[in-house]
N, C-alpha and C positions, 0 to 999 in steps of 0.2 A: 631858445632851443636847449641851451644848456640848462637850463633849469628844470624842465620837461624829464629830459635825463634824468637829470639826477635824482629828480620827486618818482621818477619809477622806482627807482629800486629802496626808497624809502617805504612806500605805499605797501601796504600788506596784501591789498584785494590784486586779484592777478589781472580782471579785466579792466580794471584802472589802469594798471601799469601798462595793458598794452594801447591801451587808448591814448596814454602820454607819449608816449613812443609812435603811435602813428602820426600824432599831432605834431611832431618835432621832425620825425620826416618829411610829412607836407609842407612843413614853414619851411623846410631846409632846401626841397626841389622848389618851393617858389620863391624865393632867395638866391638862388643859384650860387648854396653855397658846399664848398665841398668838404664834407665830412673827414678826419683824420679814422686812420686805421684801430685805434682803441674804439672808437665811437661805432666803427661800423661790427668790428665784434661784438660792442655788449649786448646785443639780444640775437634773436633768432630772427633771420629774414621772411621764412615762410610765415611762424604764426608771429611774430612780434614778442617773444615771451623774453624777460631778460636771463640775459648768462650767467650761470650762478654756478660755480663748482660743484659738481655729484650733488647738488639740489634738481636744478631746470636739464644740464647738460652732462655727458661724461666725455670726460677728458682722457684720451690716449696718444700714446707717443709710438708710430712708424719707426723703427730705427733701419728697419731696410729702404723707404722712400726719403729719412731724413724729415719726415714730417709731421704737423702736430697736426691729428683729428679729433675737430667736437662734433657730438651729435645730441642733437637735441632728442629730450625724453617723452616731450608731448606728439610731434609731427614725424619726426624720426629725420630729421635733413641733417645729411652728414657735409661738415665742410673740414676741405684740408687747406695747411695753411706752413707753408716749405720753414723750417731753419734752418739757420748756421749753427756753428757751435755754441758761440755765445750766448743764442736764445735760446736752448734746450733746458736750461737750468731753470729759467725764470720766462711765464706765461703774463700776455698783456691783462690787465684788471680794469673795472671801472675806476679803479682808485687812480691808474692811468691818465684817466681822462682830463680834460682841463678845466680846472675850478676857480673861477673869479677871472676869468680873462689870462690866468699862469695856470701851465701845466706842473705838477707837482716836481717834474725833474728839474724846471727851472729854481724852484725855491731854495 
């Protein structure tokens, strides 16, 4: 599954990418495994297209709800997603994600 990931966002064709990304969902509900919070942001849930900074999605900051909203460019689904302080400075990435079995924070 993590591979799947990851070759999305390499892949230049966009209908590959979401084909890879469906494909690593279906392994992952028939697996019954549960995805970490980076993994479930990198794409868009409605059309499957990956998260890519003012590429796919715009990115804005709530300061009266305290909140971080992306909205995707192609479908238009907006998702909010609450911080504290300490995450307002810095937003999750695919680079997040976990690569060879270790999450980059552990390295």
């Amino acid at each position: 599954m993590n591979y799947l990931l990851q070759a999305s966002y390499i892949v230049p064709d966009l209908a590959a990418s979401r084909h890879y990304i469906r494909t690593a969902r279906t392994i992952g509900s028939r697996l019954v495994v549960r995805h970490s919070a980076n993994v479930k942001r990198s794409h868009c849930k409605r059309c499957l297209t990956i998260s890519i900074a003012e590429g796919t999605e715009i990115t804005r900051f709530k300061g009266t709800s305290n909140s971080l909203v992306r909205t995707c460019k192609l479908c238009g689904l907006q998702r909010r997603f609450p911080l504290h302080k300490q995450q307002r400075q810095t937003d999750t990435t695919m680079e997040d994600v976990v690569v060879g079995g270790k999450s980059n924070s552990d390295m």
